[in-house]
N, C-alpha and C positions, 0 to 999 in steps of 0.2 A: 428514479428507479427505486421501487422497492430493494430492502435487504436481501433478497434473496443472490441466490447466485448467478450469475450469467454462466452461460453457456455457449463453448462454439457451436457453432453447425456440428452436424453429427458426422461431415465428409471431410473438416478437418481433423478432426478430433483423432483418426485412423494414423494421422501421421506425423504426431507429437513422438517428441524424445523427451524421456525423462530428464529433468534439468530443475534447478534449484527455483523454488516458488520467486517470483519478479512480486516487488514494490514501487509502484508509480508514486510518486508524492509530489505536491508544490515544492519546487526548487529554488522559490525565493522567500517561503516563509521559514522562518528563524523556529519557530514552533516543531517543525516537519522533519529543518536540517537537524532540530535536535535530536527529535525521536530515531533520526535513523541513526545518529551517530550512537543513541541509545543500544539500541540494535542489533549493531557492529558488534559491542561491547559483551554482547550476549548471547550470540550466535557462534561460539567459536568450532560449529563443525561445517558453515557456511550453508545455511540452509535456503539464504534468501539472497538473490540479487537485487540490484536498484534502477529505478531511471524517472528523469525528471518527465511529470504530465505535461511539462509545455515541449519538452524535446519533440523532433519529427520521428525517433525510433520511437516514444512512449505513446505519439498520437497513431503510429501504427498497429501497437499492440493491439491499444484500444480497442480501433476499429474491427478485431476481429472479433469484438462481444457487443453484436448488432441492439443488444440491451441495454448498456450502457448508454446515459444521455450523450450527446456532444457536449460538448464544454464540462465536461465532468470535471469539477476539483475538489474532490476528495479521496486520501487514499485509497489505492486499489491493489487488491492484493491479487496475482493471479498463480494458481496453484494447477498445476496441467491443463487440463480445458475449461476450467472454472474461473471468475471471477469475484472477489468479496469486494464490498464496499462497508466504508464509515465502520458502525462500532463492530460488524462482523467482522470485517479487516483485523482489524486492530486487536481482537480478543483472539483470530485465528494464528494472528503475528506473537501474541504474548503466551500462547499456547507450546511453540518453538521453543523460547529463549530457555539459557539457562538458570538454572536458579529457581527461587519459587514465584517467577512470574509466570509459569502454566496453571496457579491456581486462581488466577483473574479469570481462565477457561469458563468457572463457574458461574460468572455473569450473564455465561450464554443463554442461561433458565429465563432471565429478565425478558420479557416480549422486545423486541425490534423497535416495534413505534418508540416502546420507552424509553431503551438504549440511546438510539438516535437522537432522541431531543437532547438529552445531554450534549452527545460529540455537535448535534448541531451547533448547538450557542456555543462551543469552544470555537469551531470552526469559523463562524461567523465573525468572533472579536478575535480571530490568531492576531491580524496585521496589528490591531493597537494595545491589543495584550503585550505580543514577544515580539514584534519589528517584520518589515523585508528587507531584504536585499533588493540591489537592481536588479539583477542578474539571479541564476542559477549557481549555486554554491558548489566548485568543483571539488572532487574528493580526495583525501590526502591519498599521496603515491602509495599507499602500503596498504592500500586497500580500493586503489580504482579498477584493476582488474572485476569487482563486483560490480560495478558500474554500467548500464549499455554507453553506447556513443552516440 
């Protein structure tokens, strides 16, 4: 999929509730559990929920952004009827936090193709860069309420 956004259908879109932008991520890469615990760390007016892309709630969401490849793994940021992917994601997320990580926003100006090849090669060596888990990393009690199930 191109960087752009996905979109739902225009006839669900009528009957969203505003609710805090969802983060799908790989939940057995070490690279991903970090960033989110980054995140956490950064977020303290809770702007953003979470859920693991191999969960059956995160493979739901998915499917309501008919643009979105199957087998997507890369994060995905979805913001009411919109979806981001890769380094749009990722600048849309660092755009939130507190602190001056909203001035990484400015990257946005970089074209997409070129962004992308970046987060690609990170993406590509996460597992032998920072490890996986077997499993999906559950999230500490003081903050799983942000979590789907």
């Amino acid at each position: 999929m191109a960087n752009r956004a996905a979109q739902f259908p225009s006839s669900n879109a009528r009957n969203l509730v505003a609710e805090p932008a969802l983060i799908l991520y790989d939940g057995v890469c070490h690279l991903c559990q970090g960033f989110v615990r980054f995140i956490i760390k950064r977020d303290p007016h809770r702007k953003f929920r979470f859920g693991f892309l191999q969960s059956p709630a995160g493979q739901d969401r998915l499917r309501a952004f008919p643009d979105l490849t199957p087998g997507i793994d890369t994060v995905v940021l979805i913001e009411g009827n919109r979806a981001y992917t890769r380094s749009t994601a990722a600048l849309r997320i660092a755009r939130q936090l507190s602190g001056g990580w909203p001035l990484f926003y400015a990257f946005v100006i970089v074209p997409p193709f070129i962004r992308d090849k970046v987060y690609d090669v990170v993406a590509r060596y996460r597992y032998r860069w920072f490890g996986r888990s077997d499993a999906c990393e559950r999230p500490a009690e003081e903050v799983g309420d942000r979590f789907m199930d």
